[in-house]
ROSE-4610 file (N, C-alpha, C; in Angstrom, 1 decimal, always signed):
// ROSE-4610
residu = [X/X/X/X/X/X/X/X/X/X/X/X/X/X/X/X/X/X/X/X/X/X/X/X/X/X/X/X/X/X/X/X/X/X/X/X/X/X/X/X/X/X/X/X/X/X/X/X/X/X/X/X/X/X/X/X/X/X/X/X/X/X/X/X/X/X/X/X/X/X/X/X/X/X/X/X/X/X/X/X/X/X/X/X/X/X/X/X/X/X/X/X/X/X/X/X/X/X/X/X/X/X/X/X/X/X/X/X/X/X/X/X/X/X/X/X/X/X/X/X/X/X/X/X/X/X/X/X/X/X/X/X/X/X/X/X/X/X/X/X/X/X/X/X/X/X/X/X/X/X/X/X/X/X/X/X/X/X/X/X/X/X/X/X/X/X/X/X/X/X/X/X/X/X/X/X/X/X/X/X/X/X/X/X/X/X/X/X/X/X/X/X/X/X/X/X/X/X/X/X/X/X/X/X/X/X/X/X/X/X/X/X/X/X/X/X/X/X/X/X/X/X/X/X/X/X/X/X/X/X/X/X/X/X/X/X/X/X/X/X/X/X/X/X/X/X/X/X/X/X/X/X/X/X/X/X/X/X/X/X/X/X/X/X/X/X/X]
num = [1/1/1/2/2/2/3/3/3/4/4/4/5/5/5/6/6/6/7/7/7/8/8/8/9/9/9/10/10/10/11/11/11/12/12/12/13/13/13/14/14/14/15/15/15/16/16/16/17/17/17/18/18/18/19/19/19/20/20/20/21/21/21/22/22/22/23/23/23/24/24/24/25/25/25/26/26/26/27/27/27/28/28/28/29/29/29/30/30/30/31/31/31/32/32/32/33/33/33/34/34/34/35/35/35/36/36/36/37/37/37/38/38/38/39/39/39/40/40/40/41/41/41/42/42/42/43/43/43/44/44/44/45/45/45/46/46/46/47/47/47/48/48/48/49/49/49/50/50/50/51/51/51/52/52/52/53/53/53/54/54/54/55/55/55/56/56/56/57/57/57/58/58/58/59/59/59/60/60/60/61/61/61/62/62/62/63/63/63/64/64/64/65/65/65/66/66/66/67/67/67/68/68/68/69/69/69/70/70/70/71/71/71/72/72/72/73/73/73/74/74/74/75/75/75/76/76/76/77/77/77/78/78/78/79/79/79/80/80/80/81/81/81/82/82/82/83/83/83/84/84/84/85/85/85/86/86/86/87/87/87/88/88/88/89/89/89]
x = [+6.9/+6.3/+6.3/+6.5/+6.9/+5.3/+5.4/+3.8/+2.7/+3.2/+2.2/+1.8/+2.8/+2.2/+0.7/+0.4/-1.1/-1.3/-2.4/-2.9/-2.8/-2.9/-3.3/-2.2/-1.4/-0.1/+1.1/+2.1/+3.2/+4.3/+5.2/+7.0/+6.4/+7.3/+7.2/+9.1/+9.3/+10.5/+10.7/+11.9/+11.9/+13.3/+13.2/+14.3/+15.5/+17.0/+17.8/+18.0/+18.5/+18.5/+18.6/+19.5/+19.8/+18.8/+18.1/+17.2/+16.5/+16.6/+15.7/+14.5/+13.3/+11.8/+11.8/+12.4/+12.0/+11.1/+10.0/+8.8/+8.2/+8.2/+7.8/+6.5/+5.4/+3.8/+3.9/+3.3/+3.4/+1.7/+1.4/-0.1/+0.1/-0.7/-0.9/-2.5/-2.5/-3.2/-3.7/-4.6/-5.1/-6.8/-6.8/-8.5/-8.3/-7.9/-7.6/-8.7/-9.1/-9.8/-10.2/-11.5/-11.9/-11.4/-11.5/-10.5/-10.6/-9.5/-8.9/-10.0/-9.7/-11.0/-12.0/-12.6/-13.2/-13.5/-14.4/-14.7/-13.7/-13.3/-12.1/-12.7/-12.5/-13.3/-13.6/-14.8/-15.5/-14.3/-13.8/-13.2/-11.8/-11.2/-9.5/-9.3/-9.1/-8.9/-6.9/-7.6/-5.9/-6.2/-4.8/-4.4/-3.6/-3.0/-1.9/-1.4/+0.0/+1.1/+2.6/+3.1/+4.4/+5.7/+6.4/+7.7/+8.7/+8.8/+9.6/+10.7/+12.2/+13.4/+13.2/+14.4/+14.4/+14.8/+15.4/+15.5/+14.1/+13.4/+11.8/+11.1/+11.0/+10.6/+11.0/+12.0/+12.5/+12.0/+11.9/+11.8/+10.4/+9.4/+8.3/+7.2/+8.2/+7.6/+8.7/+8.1/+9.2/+9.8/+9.0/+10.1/+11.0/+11.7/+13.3/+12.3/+13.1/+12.7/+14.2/+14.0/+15.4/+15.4/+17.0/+17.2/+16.3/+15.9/+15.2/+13.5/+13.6/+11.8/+11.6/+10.8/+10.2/+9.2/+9.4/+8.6/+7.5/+6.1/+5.7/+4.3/+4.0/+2.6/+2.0/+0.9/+0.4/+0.8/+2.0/+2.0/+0.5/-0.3/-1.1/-2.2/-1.7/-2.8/-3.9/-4.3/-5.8/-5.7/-5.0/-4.8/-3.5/-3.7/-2.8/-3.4/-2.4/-2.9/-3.3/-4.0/-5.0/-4.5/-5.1/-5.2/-5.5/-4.9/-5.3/-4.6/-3.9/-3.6/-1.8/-1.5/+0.0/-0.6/-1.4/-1.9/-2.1/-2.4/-3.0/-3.9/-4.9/-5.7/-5.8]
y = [-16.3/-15.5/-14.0/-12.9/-11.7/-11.1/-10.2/-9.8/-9.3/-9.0/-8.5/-9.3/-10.9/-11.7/-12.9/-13.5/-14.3/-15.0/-15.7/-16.5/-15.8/-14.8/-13.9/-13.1/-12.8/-12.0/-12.6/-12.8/-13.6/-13.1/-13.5/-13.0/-13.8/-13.3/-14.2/-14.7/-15.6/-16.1/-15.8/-14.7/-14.0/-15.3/-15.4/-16.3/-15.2/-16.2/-15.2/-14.3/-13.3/-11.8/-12.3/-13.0/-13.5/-14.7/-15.4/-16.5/-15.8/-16.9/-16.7/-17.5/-17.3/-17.4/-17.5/-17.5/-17.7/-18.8/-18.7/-19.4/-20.3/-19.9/-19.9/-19.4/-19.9/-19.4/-18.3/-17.6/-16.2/-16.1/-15.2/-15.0/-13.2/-12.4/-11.4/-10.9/-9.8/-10.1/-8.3/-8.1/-6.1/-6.6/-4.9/-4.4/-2.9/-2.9/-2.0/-2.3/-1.3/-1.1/-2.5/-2.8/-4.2/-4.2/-3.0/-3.0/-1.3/-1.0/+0.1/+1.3/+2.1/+3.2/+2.6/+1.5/+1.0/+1.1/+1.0/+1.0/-0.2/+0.0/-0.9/-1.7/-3.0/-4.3/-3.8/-4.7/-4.8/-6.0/-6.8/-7.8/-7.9/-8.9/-8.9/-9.7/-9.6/-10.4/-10.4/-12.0/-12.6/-13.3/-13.2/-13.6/-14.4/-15.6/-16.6/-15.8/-15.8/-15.1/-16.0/-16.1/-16.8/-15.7/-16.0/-14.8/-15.2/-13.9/-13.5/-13.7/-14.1/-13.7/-12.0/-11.5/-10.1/-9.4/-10.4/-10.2/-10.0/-10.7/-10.9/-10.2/-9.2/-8.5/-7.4/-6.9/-5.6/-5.3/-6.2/-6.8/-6.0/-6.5/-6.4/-5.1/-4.7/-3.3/-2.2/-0.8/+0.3/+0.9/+0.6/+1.3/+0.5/+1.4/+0.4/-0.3/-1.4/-2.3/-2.8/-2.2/-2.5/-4.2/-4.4/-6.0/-5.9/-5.1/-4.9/-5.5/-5.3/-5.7/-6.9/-7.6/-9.1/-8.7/-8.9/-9.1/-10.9/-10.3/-11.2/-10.9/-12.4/-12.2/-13.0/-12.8/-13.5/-13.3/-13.8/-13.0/-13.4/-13.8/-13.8/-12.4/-11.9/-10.8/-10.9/-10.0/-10.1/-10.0/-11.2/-10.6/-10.0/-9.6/-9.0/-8.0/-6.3/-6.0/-4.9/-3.8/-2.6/-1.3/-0.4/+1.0/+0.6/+0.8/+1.3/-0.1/-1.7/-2.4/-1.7/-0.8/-0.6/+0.3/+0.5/+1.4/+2.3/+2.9/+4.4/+4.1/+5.1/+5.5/+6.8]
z = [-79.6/-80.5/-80.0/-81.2/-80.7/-79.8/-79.0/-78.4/-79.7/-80.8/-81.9/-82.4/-82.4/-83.6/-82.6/-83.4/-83.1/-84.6/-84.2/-85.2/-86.9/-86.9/-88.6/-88.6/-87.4/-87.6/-87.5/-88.6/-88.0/-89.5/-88.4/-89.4/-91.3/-91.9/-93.4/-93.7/-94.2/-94.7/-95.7/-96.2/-97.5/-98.0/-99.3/-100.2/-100.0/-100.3/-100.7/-101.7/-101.3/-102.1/-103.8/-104.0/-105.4/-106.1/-105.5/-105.8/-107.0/-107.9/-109.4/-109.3/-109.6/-109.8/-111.8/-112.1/-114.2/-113.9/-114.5/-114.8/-113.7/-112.6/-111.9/-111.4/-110.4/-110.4/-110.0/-110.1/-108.8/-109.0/-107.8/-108.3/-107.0/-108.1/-108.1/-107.1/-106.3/-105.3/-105.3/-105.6/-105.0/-105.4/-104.5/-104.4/-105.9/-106.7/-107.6/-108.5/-109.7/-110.4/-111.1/-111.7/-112.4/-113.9/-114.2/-115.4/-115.9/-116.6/-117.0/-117.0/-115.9/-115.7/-115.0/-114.8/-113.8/-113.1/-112.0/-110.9/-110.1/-108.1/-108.0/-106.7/-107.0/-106.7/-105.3/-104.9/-103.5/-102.8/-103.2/-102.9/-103.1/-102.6/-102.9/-104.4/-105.2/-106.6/-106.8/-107.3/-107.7/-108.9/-109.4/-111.0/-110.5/-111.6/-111.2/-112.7/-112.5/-113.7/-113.6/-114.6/-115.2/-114.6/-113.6/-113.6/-114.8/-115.5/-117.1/-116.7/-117.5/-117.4/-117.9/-116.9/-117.1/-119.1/-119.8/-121.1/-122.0/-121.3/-122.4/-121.6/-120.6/-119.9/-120.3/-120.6/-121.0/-122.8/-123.3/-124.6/-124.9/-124.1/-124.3/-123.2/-122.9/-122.2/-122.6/-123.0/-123.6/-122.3/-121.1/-119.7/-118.9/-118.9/-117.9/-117.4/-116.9/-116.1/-115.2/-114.3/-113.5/-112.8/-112.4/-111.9/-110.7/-109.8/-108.8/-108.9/-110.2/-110.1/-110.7/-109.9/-110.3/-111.7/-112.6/-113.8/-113.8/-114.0/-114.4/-114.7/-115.6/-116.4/-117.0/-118.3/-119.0/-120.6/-121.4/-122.2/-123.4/-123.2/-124.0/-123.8/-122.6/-121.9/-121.6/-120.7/-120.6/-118.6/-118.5/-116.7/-116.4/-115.6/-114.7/-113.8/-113.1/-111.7/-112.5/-111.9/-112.6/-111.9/-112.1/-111.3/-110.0/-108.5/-107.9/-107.0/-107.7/-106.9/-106.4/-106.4/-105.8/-104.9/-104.3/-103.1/-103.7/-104.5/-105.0/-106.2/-106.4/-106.9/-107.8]
């Protein structure tokens, strides 16, 4: 084991570059706002979300969505990530 890693620190196994996730679980993970303007949680909050094929992803949001980004969600709404879960505020 490398000298940094230990019990809570350790390497992760990334899939190959091309591996498809379509409908697949993902769950969504930030300390970002509780909801829109909000105040942004005391705690870590997760959502479980459906990964989109990139067609019904683009479909249903008006900004590019490049091959690069994992799309996913609820399309019924209501969860997903808020202000403040991609590191900024």
């Amino acid at each position: 084991m490398h000298e940094n890693y230990n019990r809570k620190i350790r390497h992760i196994c990334l899939p190959p570059p091309n591996e498809q996730f379509i409908n697949q679980v993902g769950i969504v993970t930030g300390w970002g706002t509780i909801y829109y303007g909000g105040p942004e949680s005391s705690k870590l909050m997760e959502v479980t979300v459906l990964v989109w094929k990139q067609e019904d992803c683009q479909a249903a949001y008006t900004q590019p969505i490049e091959e690069t980004n994992l799309c996913a969600g609820v399309r019924s709404g209501g969860k997903d990530s808020c202000e403040g879960d991609s590191g900024d505020v």
